[in-house]
C-alpha positions in Angstrom: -20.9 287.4 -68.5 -20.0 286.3 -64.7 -19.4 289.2 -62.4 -15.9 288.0 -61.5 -13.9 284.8 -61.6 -12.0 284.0 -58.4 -9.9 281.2 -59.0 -8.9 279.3 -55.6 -6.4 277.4 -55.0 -6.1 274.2 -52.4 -3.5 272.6 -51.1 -5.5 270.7 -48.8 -5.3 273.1 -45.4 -7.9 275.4 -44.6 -8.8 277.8 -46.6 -8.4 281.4 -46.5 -10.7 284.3 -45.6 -10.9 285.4 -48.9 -11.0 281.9 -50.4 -14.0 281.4 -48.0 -16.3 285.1 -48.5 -15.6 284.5 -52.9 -17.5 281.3 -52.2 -19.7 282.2 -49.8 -20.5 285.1 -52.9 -20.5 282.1 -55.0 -23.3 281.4 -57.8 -21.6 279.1 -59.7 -18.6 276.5 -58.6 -16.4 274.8 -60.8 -13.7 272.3 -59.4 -12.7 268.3 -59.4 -15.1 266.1 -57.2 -13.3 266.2 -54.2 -13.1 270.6 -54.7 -17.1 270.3 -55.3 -17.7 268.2 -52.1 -15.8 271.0 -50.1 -18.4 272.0 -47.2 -17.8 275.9 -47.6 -19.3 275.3 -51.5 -22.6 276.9 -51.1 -25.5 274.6 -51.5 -27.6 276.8 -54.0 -24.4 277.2 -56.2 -24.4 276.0 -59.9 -21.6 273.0 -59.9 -19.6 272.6 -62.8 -17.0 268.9 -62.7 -13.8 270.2 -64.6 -13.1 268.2 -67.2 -12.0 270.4 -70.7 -11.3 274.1 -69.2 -12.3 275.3 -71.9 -15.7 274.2 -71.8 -15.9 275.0 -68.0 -14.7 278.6 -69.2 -17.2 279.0 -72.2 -20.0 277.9 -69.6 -18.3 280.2 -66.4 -18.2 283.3 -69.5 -22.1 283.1 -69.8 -23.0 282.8 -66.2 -24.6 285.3 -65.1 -23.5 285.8 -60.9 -20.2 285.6 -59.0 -18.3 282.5 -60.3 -15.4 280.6 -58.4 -13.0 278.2 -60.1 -11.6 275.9 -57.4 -7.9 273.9 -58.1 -5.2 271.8 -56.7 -2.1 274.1 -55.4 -0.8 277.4 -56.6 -3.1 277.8 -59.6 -1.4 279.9 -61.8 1.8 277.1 -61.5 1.3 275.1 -64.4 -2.5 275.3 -63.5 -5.7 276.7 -64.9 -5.0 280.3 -64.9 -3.6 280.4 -68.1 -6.3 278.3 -69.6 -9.1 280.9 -68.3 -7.1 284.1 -69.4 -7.0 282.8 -72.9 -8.8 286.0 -75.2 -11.2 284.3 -76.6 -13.1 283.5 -73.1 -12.7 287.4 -71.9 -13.0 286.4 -68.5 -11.2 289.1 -65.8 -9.2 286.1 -63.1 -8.7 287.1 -59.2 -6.4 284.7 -58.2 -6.4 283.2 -54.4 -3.1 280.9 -54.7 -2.4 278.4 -52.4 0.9 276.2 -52.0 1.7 274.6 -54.9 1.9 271.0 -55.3 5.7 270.7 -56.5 6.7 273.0 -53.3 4.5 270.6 -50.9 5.9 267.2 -53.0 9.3 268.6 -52.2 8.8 269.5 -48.7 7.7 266.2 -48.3 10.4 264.6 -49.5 13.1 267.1 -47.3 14.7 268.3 -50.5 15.8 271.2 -52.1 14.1 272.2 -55.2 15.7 275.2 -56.8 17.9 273.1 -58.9 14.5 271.3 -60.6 13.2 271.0 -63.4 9.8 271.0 -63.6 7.6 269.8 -66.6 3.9 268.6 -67.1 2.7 264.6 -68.3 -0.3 264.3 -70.0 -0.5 260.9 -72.5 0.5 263.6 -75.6 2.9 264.9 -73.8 4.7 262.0 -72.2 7.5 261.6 -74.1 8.8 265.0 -73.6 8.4 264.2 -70.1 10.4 261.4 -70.1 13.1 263.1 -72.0 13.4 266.0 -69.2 13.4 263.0 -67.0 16.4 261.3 -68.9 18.1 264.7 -69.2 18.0 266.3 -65.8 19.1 264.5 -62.6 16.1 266.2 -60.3 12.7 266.1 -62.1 9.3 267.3 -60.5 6.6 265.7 -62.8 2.9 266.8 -62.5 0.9 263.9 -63.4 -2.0 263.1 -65.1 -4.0 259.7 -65.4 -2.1 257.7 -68.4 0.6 259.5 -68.0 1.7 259.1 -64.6 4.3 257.4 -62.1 3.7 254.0 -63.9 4.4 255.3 -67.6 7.0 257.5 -66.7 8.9 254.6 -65.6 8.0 252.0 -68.5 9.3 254.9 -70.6 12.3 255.2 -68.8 13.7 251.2 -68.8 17.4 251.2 -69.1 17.5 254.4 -67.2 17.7 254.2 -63.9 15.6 256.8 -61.2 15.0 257.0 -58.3 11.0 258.3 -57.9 9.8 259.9 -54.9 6.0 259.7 -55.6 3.6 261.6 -53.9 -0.1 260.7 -53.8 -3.3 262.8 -53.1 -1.2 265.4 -51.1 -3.0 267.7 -48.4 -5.7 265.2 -47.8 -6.0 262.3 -45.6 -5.0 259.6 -47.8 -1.5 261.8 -48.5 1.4 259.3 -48.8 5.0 259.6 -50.3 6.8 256.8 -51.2 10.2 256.0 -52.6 10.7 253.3 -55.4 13.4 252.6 -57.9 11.9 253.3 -61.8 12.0 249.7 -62.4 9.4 249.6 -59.3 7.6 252.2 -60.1 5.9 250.3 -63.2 4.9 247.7 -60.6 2.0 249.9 -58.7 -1.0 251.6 -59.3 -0.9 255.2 -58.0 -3.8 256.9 -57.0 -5.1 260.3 -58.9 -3.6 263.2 -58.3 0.2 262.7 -57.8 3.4 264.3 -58.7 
């Protein structure tokens, strides 16, 4: 079973003294590309590409070393956290949060966000995003590919939005834009968003 579990969060800034020594410790790395690509991931590390957590999670459980989970924002936000805790992988988490990407997407936009509702789009879960969407006036969606700025807003015809649509926050290609929903439907937004 791995040694520990640190889970990392990145919001794009530098990371932290103790994000850097658990990876320096690192034997095995798990992450998106662009986490993976990171310069401080040690060289000699084991890489894992997240795709199912749970399979990252099986594999992290029966490393034998010091294993590091990297992820976008405040990972225990609607993130993989919860995933890794489940019972059945008995992994022990030491989280290393960073800002999360709902508080960066509304610092970005200069708005208040205490008044939010928050809620997660994957494609099976898109229509209970839209309905949060229809219900509540001030929506923070966390995205997924198929079920992102474009679907939400073919979902939403007849309704109208007003989306503030943040792309690949905290790196260099970070934009925000603001569209109408019958706009939105119109463009292809790059991976991740919110």
């Amino acid at each position: 079973m791995a040694d520990r579990v640190t889970v990392i969060g990145w919001d794009g800034s530098p990371l932290t003294a103790a994000a850097r020594a658990a990876l320096s410790a690192a034997t095995l790395v798990a992450g998106a590309a662009h986490h993976l690509a990171l310069p401080e991931v040690p060289a000699t590390a084991e890489r894992i590409r997240l795709g199912s957590i749970d399979l990252a999670a099986r594999r992290i459980a029966g490393h034998r070393g010091s294993a590091v989970v990297l992820a976008d924002g405040d990972p225990g936000f609607f993130g993989v956290v919860r995933n890794l805790r489940a019972p059945e992988h008995g992994l022990e988490v030491e989280v290393v949060p960073a800002v999360s990407a709902v508080a960066t997407a509304f610092a970005r936009a200069g708005m208040p966000w205490e008044d939010a509702q928050i809620v997660v789009a994957h494609p099976r879960t898109l229509r209970r995003a839209v309905n949060v969407c229809r219900a509540h006036h001030k929506v923070a969606v966390l995205t997924s590919p198929g079920a992102g700025p474009a679907e939400l807003a073919l979902l939403l015809e007849g309704v109208h939005r007003t989306f503030v649509i943040c792309e690949e926050l905290g790196t260099a290609r970070e934009q925000v834009t603001v569209v109408t929903s019958d706009k939105a439907a119109d463009h292809v937004w790059r991976d991740p968003n919110v």
